[in-house]
C-alpha positions as CSV (number, residue, x, y, z in Angstrom):
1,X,7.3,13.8,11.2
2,X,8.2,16.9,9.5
3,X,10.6,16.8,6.6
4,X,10.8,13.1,7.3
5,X,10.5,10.4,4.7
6,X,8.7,7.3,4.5
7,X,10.0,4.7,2.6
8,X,9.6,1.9,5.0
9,X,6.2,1.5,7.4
10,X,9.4,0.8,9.8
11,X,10.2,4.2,9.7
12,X,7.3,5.6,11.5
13,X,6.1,4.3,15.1
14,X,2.8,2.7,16.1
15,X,1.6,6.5,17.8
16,X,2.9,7.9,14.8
17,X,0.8,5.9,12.1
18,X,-2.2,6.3,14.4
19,X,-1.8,10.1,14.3
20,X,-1.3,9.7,10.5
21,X,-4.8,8.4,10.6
22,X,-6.5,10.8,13.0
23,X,-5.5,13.3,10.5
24,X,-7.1,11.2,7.3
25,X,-10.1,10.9,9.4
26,X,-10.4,15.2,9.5
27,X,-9.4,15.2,6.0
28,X,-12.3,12.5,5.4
29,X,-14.5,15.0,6.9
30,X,-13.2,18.4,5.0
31,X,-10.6,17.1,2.0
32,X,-10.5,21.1,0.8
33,X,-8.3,22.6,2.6
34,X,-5.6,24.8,0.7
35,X,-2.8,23.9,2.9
36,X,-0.2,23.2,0.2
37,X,-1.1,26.5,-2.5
38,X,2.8,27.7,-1.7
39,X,3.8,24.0,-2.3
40,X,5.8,22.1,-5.1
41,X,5.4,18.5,-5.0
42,X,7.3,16.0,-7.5
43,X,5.3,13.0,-8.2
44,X,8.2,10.3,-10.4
45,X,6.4,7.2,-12.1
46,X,9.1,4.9,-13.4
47,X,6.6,2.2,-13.1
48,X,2.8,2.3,-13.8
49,X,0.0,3.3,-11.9
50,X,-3.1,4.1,-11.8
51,X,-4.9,4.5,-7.9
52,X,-1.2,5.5,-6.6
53,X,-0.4,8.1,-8.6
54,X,-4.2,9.7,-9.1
55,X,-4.9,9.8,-5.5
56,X,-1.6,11.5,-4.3
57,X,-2.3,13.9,-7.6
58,X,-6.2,14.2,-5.9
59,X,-4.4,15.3,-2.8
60,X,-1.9,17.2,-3.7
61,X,-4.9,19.0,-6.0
62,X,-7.6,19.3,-3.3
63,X,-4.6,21.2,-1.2
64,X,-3.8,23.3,-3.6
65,X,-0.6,21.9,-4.4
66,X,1.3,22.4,-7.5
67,X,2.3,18.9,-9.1
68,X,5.6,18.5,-11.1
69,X,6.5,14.7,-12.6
70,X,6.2,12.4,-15.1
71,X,4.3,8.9,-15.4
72,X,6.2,7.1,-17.7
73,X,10.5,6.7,-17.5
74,X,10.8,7.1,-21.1
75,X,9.9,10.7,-21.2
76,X,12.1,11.8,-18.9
77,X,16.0,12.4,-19.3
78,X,16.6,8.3,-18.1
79,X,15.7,7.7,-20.8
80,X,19.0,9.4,-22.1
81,X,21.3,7.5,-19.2
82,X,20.7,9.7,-16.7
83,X,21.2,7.8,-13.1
84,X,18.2,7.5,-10.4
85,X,20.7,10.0,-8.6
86,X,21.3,12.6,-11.0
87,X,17.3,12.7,-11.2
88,X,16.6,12.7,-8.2
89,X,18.9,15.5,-7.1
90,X,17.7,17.8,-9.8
91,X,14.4,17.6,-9.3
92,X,14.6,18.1,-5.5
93,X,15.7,21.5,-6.8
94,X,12.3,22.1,-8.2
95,X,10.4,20.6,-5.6
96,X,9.4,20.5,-1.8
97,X,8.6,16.8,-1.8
98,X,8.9,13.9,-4.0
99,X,6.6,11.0,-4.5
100,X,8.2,7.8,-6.1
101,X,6.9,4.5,-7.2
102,X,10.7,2.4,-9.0
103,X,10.8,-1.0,-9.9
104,X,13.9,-1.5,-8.3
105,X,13.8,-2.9,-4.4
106,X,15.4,-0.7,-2.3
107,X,15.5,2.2,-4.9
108,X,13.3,4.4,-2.5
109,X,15.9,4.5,0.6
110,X,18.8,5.3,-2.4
111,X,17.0,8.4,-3.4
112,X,16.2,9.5,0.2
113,X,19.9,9.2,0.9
114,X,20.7,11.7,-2.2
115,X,17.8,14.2,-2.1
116,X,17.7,17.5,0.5
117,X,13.5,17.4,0.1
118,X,11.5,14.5,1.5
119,X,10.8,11.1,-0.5
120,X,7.7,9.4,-0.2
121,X,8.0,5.8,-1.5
122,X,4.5,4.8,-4.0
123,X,6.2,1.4,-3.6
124,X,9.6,-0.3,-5.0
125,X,9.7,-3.1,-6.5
126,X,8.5,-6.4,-4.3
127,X,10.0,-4.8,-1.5
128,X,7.4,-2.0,0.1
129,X,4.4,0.4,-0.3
130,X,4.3,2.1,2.9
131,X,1.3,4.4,1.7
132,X,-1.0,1.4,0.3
133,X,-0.4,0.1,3.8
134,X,-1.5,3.3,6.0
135,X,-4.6,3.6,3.9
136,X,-4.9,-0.3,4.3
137,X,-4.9,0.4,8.4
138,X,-7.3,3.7,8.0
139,X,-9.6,0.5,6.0
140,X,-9.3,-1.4,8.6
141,X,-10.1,0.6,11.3
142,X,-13.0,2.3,9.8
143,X,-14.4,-0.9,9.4
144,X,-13.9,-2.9,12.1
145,X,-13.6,0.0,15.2
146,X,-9.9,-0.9,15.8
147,X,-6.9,-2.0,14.8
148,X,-6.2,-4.2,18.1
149,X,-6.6,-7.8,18.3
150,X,-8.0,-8.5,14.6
151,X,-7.5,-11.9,12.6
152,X,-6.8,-11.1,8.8
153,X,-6.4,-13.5,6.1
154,X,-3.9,-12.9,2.9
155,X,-4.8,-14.4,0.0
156,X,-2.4,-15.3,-3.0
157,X,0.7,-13.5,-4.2
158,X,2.3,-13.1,-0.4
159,X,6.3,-13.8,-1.9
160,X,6.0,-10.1,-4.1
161,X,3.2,-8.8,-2.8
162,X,4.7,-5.3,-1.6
163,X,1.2,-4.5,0.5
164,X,1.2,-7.3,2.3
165,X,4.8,-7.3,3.1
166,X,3.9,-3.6,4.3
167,X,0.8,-4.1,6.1
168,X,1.8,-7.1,8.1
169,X,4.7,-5.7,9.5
170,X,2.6,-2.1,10.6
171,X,-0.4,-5.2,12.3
172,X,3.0,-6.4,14.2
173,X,2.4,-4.0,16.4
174,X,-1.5,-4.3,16.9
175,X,-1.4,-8.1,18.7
176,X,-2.9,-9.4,15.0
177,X,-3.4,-13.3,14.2
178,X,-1.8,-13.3,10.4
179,X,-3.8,-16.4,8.3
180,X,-1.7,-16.6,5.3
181,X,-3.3,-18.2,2.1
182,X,-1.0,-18.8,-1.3
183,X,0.2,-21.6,-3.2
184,X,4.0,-23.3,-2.1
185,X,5.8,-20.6,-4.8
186,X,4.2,-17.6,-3.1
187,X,4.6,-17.9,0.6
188,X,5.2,-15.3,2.6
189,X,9.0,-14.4,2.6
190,X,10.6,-15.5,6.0
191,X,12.3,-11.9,6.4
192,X,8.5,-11.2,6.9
193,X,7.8,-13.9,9.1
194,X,10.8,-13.4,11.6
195,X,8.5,-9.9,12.3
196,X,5.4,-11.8,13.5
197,X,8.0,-14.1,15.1
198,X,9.9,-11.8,17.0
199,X,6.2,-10.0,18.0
200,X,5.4,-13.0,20.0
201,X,2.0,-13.1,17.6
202,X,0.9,-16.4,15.6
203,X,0.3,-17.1,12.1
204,X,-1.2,-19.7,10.2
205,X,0.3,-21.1,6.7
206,X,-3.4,-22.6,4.2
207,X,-3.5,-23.1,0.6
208,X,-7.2,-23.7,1.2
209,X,-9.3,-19.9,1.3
210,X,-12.5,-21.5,2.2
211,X,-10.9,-23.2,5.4
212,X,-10.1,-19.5,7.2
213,X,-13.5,-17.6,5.9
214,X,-15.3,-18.0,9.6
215,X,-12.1,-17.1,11.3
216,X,-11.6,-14.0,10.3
217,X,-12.4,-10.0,10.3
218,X,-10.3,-9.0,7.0
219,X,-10.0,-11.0,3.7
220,X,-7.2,-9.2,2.0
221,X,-6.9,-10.5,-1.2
222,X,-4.0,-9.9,-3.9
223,X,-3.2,-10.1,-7.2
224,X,-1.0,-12.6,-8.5
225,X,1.5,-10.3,-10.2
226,X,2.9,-11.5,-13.9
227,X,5.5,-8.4,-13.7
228,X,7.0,-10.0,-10.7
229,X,7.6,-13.4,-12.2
230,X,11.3,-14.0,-14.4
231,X,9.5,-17.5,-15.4
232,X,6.3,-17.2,-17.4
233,X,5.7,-21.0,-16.9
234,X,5.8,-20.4,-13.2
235,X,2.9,-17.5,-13.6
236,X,1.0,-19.9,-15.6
237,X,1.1,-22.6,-13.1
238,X,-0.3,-20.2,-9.9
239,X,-2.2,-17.2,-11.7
240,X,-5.4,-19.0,-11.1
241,X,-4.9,-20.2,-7.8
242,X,-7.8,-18.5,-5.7
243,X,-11.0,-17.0,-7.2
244,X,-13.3,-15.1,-5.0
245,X,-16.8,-15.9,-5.4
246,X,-19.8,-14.8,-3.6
247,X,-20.8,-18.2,-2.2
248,X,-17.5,-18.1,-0.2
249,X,-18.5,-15.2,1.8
250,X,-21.9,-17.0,3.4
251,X,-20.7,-18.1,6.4
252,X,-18.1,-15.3,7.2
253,X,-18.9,-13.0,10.2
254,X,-21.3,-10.1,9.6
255,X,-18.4,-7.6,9.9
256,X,-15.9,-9.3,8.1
257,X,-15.1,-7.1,4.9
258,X,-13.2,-8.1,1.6
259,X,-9.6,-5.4,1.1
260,X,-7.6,-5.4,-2.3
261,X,-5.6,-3.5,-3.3
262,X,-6.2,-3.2,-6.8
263,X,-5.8,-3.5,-9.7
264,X,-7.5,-7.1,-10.2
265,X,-7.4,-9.4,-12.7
266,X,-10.0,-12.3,-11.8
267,X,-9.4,-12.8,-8.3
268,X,-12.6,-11.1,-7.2
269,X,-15.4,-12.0,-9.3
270,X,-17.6,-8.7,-10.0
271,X,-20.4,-10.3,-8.8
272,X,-19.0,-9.7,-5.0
273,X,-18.6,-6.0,-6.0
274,X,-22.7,-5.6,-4.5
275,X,-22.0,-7.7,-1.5
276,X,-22.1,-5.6,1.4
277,X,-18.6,-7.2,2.6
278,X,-16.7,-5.6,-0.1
279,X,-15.2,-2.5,0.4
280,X,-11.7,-2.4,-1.8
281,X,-13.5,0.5,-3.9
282,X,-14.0,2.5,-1.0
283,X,-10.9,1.5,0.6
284,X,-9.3,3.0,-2.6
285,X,-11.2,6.0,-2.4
286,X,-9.2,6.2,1.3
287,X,-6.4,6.5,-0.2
288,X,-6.9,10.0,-1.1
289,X,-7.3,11.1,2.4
290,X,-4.4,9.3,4.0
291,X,-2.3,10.6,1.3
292,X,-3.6,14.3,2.2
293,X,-2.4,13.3,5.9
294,X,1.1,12.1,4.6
295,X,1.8,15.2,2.8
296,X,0.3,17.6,5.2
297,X,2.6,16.1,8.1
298,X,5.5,15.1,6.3
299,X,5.4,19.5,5.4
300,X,5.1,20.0,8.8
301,X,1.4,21.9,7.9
302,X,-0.7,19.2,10.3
């Protein structure tokens, strides 16, 4: 993987993510390890974030990395006019890797094709978030012993929901039963589909969440995202559509465990954050050791 970007969970292979996560689990174990103290790495916000862009700056710190960047488009030179490739280029000059979150779908395979360093895509648009979804897997695994053979349920915004779009193309590959929860307007995008399709796998279309809770070993439950949404009418109409509570969770298996991938608005009520079936703050918390994984491979230093 070295020198390689991601910008797609396509463009690694099932041996590679799993190698990915071996080396989270040694960074899990031993997260200080000053790997990157001759490194440069470029972290570009032209969208916010919060767990994203801390936990690759946690990594990159608890390396020893230096970190270059901005968090906010209007302080940098775009804010002048200058083009996604003119920033891109110029920075890759200062840099040995560059971590990028862009509103834009498909703005993270433009910049890969113009810069000489890596890219690392922190999620475009409502297309992918290839890291979100690695740290999703190491989630899973940790949780439930394997990746093989799991049923997972996703729960509301599945049309711009750039983690789930992620994640169930990477549990293509791991024989996984999709349940897919959302109201009619947020259904999971048949591009997505034709990859469960063309796996030979089932999945199952609810806009009931209580009907799948005995079923299955992951709820992973999303945020119904007003940014995404050209109609505010339309947001109106669905942003309610599935509330967690902890009364749901009685008759769900004893290993089940409730993902997110933050930030929530109400779909989680805080109540389930003492059930032992939620773990989206440690999941989160995994995030920091994947990302240490990413960088240290993509380097070529793992």
């Amino acid at each position: 993987m070295k020198n390689r970007s991601l910008i797609s969970i396509n463009d690694y292979s099932k041996e590679e993510y799993l190698h990915i996560l071996d080396i989270a689990e040694d960074f899990e174990k031993n997260p200080h390890q000053k790997i990157l103290e001759n490194h440069v790495i470029a972290t570009l916000f032209f969208e916010p974030s919060t767990r994203t862009r801390l936990s690759f700056e946690s990594a990159i710190s608890q390396l020893g990395g230096k970190i270059i960047g901005f968090t906010d488009a209007s302080s940098s030179s775009v804010s002048k006019g200058e083009t996604l490739m003119d920033t891109i280029k110029t920075v890759a000059n200062y840099s040995d890797l560059i971590v990028m979150r862009h509103p834009l779908d498909g703005s993270a395979r433009w910049a890969s094709e113009v810069s000489n360093v890596p890219i690392i895509n922190a999620g475009d648009g409502a297309n992918q978030h290839p890291t979100q979804c690695l740290l999703d897997m190491y989630s899973i695994r940790k949780t439930q012993g394997t990746l093989e053979n799991i049923h997972i349920a996703f729960v509301g915004d599945l049309k711009y929901g750039r983690t789930v779009h992620s994640l169930v193309i990477a549990l293509t590959q791991f024989n996984a039963t999709f349940h897919l929860v959302s109201p009619e307007e947020l259904k999971l995008p048949s591009v997505i589909k034709k990859y469960i399709k063309d796996a030979g796998l089932k999945y199952h279309q609810y806009t009931n969440m209580e009907a799948i809770m005995n079923k299955i070993d992951i709820l992973y439950m999303t945020r119904i995202q007003r940014e995404r949404f050209a109609d505010p009418m339309e947001y109106e109409r669905v942003k309610n559509s599935y509330i967690l509570k902890n009364k749901m969770l009685e008759n769900s298996k004893p290993t089940m465990r409730v993902l997110h991938p933050l930030p929530r608005v109400n779909e989680i009520e805080e109540t389930v954050d003492k059930n032992p079936k939620a773990y989206y703050f440690q999941q989160a918390r995994n995030g920091v050791y994947v990302r240490e994984a990413l960088l240290a491979s993509i380097l070529g230093l793992k």
